[in-house]
N, C-alpha and C positions, 0 to 999 in steps of 0.2 A: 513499393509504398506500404508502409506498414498500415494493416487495418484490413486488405485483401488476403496478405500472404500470411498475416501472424495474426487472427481473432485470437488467440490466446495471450494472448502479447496482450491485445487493446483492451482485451477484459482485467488482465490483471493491472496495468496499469491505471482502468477506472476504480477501481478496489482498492487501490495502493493510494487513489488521491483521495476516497472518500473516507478512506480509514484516518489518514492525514489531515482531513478536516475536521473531524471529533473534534470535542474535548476529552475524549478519553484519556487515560496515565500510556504515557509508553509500554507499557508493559500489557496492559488492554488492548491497545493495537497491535502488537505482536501476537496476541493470543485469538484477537477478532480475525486477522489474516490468518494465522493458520488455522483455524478451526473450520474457515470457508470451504464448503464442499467443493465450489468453483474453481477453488485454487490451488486444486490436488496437485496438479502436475505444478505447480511451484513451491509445493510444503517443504520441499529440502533447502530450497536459495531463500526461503523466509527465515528458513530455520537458523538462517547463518545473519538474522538482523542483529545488530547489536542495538540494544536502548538505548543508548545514550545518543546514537546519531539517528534514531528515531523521533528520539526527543526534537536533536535538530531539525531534522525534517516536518516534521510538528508546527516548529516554530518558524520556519521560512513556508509553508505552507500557509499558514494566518496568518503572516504578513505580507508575504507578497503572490499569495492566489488567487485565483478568478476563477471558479469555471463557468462556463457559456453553456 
């Protein structure tokens, strides 16, 4: 179950959606993730985001997300 065996996993993944909920430019969320101290041990898989499908995720994130 992820969340026992990967807290690094669940954190980056809360980070990943809150960054995603901004209004930020793609290019601010790129730069808000990796500058996150939290998210050291993921600075090199962020470093490989590309914008543009940042962007997408941006945009399927305000429209079809929820969090609880």
């Amino acid at each position: 179950m992820i969340g026992r065996d990967e807290p690094d996993l669940v954190l980056f993944q809360q980070e990943l959606v809150s960054a995603l909920s901004s209004t930020d430019s793609p290019d601010k969320i790129v730069q808000t993730l990796e500058s996150n101290p939290k998210l050291n041990s993921f600075r090199s898989y962020i470093s490989t985001f590309d914008v543009d499908m940042v962007q997408v995720a941006n945009e399927l994130v305000h429209k079809w997300g929820s969090r609880h």
